[in-house]
C-alpha positions as CSV (number, residue, x, y, z in Angstrom):
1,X,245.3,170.4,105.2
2,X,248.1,172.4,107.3
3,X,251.2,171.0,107.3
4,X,253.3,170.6,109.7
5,X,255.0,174.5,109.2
6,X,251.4,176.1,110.2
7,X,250.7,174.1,112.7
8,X,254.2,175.0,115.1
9,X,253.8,178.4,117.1
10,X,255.4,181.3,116.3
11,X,258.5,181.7,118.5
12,X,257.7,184.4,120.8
13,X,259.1,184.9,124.5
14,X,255.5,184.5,125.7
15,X,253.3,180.7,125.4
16,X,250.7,181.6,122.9
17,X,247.4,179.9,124.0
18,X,244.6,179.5,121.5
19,X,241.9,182.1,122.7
20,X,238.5,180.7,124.6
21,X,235.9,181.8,123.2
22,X,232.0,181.9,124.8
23,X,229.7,183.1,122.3
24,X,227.9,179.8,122.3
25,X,228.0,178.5,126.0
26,X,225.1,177.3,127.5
27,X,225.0,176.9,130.8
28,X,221.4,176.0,131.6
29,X,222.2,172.8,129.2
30,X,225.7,172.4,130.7
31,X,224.0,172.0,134.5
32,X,221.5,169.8,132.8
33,X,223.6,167.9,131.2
34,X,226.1,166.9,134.1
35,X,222.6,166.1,136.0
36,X,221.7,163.7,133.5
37,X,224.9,162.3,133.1
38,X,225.7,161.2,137.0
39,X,223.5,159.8,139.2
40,X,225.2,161.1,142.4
41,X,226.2,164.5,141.7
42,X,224.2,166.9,143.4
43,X,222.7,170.2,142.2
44,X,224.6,172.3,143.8
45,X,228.6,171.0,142.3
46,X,226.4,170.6,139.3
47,X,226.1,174.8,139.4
48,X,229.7,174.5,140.5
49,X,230.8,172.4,137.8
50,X,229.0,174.6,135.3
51,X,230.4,177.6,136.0
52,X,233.9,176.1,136.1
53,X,233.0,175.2,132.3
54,X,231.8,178.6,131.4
55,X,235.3,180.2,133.1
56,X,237.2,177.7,130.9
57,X,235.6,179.2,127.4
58,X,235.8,182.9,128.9
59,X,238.5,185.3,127.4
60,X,240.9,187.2,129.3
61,X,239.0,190.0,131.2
62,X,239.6,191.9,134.4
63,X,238.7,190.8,137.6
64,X,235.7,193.1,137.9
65,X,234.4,192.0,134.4
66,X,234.8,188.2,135.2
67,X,233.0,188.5,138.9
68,X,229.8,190.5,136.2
69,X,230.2,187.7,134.0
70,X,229.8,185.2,136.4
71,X,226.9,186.7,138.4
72,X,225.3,187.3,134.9
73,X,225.7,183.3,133.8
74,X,224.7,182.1,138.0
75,X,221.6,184.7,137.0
76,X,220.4,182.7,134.1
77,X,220.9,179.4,136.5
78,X,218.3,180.6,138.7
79,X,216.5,181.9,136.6
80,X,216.0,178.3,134.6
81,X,214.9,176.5,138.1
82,X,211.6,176.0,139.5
83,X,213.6,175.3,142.9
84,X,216.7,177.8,142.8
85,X,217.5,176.9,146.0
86,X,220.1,174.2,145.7
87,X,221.6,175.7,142.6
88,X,222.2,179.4,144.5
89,X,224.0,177.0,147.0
90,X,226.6,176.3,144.8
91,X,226.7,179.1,142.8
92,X,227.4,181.4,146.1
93,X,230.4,179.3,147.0
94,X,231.9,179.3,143.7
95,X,231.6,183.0,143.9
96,X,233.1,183.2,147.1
97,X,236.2,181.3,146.2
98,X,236.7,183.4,142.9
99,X,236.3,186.2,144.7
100,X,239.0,184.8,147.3
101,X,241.1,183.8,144.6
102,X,241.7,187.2,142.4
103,X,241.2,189.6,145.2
104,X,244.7,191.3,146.4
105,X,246.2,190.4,149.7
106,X,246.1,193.6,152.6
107,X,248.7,196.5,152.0
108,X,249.6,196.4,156.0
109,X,253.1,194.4,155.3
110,X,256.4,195.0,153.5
111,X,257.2,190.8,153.8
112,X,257.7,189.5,150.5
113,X,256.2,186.6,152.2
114,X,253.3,188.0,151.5
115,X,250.8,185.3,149.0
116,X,250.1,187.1,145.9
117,X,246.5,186.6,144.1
118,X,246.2,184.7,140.8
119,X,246.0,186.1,137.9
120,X,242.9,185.6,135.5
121,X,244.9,183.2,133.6
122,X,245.7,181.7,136.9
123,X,242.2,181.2,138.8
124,X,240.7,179.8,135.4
125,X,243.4,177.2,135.3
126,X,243.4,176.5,138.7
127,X,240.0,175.5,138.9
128,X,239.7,173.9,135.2
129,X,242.7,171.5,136.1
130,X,240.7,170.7,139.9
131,X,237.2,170.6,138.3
132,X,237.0,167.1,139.6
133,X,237.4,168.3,143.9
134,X,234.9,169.5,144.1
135,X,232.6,166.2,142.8
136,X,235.0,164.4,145.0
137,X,234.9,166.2,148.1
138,X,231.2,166.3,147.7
139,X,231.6,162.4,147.6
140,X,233.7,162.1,150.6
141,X,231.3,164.4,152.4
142,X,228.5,161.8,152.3
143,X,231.2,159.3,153.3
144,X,232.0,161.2,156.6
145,X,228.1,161.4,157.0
146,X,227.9,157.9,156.6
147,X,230.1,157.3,159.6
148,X,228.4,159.9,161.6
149,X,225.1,159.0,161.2
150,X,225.8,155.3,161.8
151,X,225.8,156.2,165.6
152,X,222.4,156.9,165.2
153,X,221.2,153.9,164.2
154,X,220.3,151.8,167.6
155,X,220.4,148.1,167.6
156,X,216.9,146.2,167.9
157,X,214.9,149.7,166.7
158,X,213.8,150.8,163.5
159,X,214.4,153.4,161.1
160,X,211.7,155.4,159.5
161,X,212.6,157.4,156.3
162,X,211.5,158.8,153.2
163,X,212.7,160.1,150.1
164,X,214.8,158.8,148.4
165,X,218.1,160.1,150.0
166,X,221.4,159.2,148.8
167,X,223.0,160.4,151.7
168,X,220.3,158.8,154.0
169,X,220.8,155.5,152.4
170,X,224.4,155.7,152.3
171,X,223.7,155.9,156.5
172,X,221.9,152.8,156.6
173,X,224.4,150.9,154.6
174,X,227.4,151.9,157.1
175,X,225.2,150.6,159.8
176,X,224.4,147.8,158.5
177,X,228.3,147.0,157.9
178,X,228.2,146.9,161.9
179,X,227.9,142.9,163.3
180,X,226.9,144.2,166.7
181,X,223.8,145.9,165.3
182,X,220.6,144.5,164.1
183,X,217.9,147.3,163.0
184,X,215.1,147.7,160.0
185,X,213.5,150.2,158.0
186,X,210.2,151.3,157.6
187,X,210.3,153.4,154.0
188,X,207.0,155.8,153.2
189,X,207.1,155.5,149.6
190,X,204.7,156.3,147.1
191,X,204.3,154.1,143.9
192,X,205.1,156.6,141.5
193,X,208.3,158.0,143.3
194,X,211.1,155.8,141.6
195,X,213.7,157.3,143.8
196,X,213.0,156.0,147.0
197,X,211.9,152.8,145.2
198,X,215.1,152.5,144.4
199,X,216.8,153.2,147.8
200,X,214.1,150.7,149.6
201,X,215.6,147.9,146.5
202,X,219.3,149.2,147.4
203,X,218.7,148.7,151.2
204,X,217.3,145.2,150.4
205,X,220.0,143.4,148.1
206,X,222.4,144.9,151.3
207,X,220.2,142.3,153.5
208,X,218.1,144.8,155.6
209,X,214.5,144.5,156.4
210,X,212.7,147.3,154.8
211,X,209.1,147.7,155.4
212,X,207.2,150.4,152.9
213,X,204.1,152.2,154.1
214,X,201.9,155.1,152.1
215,X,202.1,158.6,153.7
216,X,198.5,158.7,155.0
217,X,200.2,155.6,157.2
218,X,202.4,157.9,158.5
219,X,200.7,158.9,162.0
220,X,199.1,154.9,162.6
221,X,203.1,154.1,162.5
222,X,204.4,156.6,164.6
223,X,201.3,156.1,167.2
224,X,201.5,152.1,167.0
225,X,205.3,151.1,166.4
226,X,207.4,151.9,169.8
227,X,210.6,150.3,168.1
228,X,211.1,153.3,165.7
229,X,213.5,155.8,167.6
230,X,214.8,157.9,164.6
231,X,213.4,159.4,161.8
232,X,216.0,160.5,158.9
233,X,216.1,162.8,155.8
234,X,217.5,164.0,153.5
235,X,217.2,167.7,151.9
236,X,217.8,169.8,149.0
237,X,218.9,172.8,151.2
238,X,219.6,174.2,154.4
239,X,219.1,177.7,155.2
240,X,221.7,179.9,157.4
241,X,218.9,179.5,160.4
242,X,219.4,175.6,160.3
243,X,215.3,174.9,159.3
244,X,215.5,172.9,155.9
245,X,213.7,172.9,152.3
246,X,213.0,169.3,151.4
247,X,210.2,167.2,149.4
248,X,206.3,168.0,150.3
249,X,205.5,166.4,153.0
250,X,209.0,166.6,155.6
251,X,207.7,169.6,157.7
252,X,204.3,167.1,158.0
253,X,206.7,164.4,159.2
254,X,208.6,166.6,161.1
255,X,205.5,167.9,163.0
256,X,204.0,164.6,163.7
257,X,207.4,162.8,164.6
258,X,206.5,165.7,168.2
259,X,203.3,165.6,168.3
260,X,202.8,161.9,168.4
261,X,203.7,160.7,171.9
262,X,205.2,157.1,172.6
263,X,208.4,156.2,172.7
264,X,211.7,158.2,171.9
265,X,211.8,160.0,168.6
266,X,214.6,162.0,167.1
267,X,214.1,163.6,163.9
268,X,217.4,164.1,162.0
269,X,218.4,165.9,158.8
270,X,221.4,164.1,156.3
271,X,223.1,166.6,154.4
272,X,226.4,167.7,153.0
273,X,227.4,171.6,153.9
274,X,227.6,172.8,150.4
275,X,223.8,173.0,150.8
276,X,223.8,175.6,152.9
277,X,222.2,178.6,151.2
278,X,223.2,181.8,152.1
279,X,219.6,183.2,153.1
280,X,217.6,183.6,156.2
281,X,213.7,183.0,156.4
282,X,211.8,185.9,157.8
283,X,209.4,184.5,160.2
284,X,207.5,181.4,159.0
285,X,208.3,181.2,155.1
286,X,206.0,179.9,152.2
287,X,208.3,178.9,149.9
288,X,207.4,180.6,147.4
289,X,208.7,183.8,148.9
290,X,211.9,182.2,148.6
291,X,211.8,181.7,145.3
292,X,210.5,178.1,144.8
293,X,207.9,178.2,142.0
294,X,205.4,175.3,142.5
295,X,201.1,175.3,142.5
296,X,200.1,177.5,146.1
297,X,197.5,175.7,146.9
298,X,196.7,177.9,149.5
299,X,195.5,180.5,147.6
300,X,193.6,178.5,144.9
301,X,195.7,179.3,142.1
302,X,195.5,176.2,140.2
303,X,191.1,177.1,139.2
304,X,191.3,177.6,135.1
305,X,194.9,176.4,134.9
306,X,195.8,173.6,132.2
307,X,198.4,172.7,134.5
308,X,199.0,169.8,131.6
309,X,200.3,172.8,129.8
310,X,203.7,172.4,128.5
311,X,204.8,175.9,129.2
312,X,203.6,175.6,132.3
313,X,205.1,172.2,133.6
314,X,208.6,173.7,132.7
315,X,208.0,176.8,134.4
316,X,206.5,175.7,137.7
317,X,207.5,172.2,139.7
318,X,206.2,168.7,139.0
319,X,204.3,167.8,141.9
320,X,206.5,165.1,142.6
321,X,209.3,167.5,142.6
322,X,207.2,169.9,145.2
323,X,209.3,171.0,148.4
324,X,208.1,172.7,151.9
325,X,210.3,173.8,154.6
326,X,210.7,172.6,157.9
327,X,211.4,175.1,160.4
328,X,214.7,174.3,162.7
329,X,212.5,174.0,166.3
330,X,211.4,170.6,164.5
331,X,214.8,169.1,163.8
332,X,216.8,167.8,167.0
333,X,220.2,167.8,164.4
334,X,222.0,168.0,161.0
335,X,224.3,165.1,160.4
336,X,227.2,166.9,158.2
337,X,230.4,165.9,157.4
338,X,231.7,167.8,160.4
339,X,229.8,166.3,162.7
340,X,226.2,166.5,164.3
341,X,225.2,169.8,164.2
342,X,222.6,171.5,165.9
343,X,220.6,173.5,163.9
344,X,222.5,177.0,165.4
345,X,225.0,175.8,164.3
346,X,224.4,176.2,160.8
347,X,225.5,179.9,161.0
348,X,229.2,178.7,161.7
349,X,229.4,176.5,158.6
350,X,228.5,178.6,156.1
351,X,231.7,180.3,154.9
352,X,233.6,176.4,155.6
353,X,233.0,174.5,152.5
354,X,235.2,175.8,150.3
C-alpha cells in the first residue's frame, strides 16, 4: 500500500495532472451505452457526449493532431450506424465548436482586448466540466418546442400523429395544460412498435382522447374525418434544404396529408436544431445515397438473403428502424426551438446551435 509520502505530488511550480490515457476507449460502446442508459437523450448529444468522453482520456496533443483524432473517432461513429444521419449531426457541431475553441483570433488588432483561444488543456476541460449543457439545452429545446407547437393545436379538432415522438408528445401535453382548449388524437400505431405505444399510454394517463388506427387506415381517415386539421412528426434529421429523414412511412403521410382533399391540413415537423445535418440532397434522394443502410426494396435486393442473419441484422436497419425522406415542398413548417420555421429557413440555423 502507498503511504501517505507517495501519494503527495512532488512540489514543482507547475500542477502535475495524472496523464489521460486512450488506448482502450470505445466509442461505439460509449454512444451505446449513454443510449441505453437515458430514455430522452437523443442520438445526436449522444455523439456529442461521446466524443466529450474520448477528449477527456486524450493526452496532450496539438491542435492539428486532436481535430485528426477526433474526425478519426466521429469516423468509427458512422461507420457503426445503419442510419449515420443523426449521429453526423452531432458530431459536425462538436467539431465545429472545437474548432471555434482552439483556433487563434485574427492578427488585424494590436488591443490586448483581444480573446485569446484555449489551450488543449483548456478546451478539454472546458467541455468535460460542461458535459451536462449540452443534454440540458437539448432538454430545454423540446421545452421551447413545446410552447411553440401548442399554438398549433386548435380547440374542437384533432391531432393525427405517428411515431412515437418525444418532442411530438411533449406538444400535446402543453396543449392539453390549456383550459380553453379541448382537442384529441388519432395515433397510427402498429402493434409491434412499443414507442408510440408508449406515447398513445402517456397521452392517456394526461386525460386526452387518443384514438389508434393501423397505417393502411391512414387515407379512410384523412378522406372521412374533417376535424383533423394538423398532422405532426417527429424526425431523426433535418437536412440543410429543410426536407426531413424520419421512420418509413412519413413521406407516404406527407403525400397523402395534399393529396387527400377535405378540410384544412397542415403537415408539421417537431424537431430540435441540433438535427440539422450538414448535407444537401441532390434532386430526389434514396436514402441510401445518403448513407442510410436498410433492405432497397426497389431493386430486389433482399432474393437469397437470410436477412435472419446475424451479421446482417447489425449491419443493415431493423425494419422497424427503416427511415425515408420527405422532401421540403411536403412540409408547410419545422417547429424548433426558435420558432416556426419554414423549411428555407433551415439554411439560417445550421451554424446556431452551438
Amino acid at each position: 500500500m502507498a503511504t501517505d509520502e507517495e501519494t503527495k505530488p512532488v512540489s514543482t511550480d507547475l500542477p502535475v495532472h495524472p496523464k489521460p490515457q486512450n488506448e482502450d476507449f470505445d466509442i461505439v460502446a460509449t454512444y451505446r451505452s449513454l443510449l441505453s442508459s437515458d430514455r430522452e437523450i437523443t442520438m445526436p448529444i449522444a455523439a456529442i457526449e461521446s466524443l466529450i468522453e474520448f477528449l477527456s482520456v486524450t493526452p496532450y496533443v496539438t491542435s492539428m493532431e486532436l481535430v485528426e483524432k477526433v474526425k478519426h473517432q466521429k469516423a468509427l461513429l458512422l461507420a457503426s450506424a445503419p442510419n449515420p444521419l443523426p449521429i453526423l449531426a452531432g458530431a459536425d457541431l462538436f467539431e465545429q465548436f472545437l474548432l471555434r475553441s482552439l483556433r487563434p483570433p485574427p492578427a488585424a488588432s494590436s488591443s490586448s482586448n483581444l480573446t485569446e483561444p484555449m489551450s488543449f488543456d483548456q478546451t478539454r476541460e472546458h467541455l468535460v466540466a460542461n458535459k451536462q449543457l449540452f443534454a440540458q439545452r437539448a432538454q430545454a429545446a423540446r421545452d421551447n418546442i413545446a410552447i411553440w407547437g401548442a399554438r398549433y393545436v386548435s380547440d374542437e379538432k384533432i391531432v393525427l400523429t405517428a411515431g412515437g415522438s418525444r418532442t411530438v408528445t411533449k406538444i400535446l401535453l402543453r396543449a392539453a395544460t390549456d383550459q380553453s382548449k379541448h382537442f384529441k388524437v388519432i395515433y397510427i400505431a402498429e402493434p409491434t412498435n412499443t414507442r408510440s405505444q408508449a406515447a398513445v399510454d402517456e397521452l392517456r394517463q394526461a386525460g386526452l382522447e387518443v384514438e389508434t388506427i393501423v397505417p393502411n387506415k391512414v387515407a379512410y381517415v384523412l378522406a372521412n374525418q374533417k376535424k383533423i386539421n394538423l398532422v405532426l412528426v417527429g424526425t431523426e434529421a433535418i437536412m440543410q434544404n429543410g426536407g426531413i429523414i424520419s421512420g418509413m412511412g412519413t413521406a407516404q403521410l406527407a403525400a397523402l396529408v395534399k393529396a387527400i382533399p377535405g378540410g384544412m391540413k397542415r403537415f408539421y415537423v417537431a424537431a430540435e436544431t441540433h438535427k440539422i445535418v450538414r448535407k444537401t440532397p441532390i434532386a430526389y434522394p434514396i436514402v441510401k445515397k445518403m448513407g442510410v443502410r436498410q433492405r432497397d426494396i426497389t431493386r430486389f435486393e433482399n432474393i437469397g438473403v437470410d436477412l435472419n442473419n446475424e451479421l446482417v441484422k447489425e449491419q443493415l436497419l431493423q425494419e422497424s428502424d427503416e427511415v425515408d425522406y420527405t422532401d421540403p415542398e411536403l412540409i408547410d413548417g419545422i417547429i424548433t426551438e426558435q420558432g416556426v420555421k419554414m423549411t428555407w429557413q433551415i439554411w439560417e440555423l445550421v451554424d446556431d446551435y452551438i
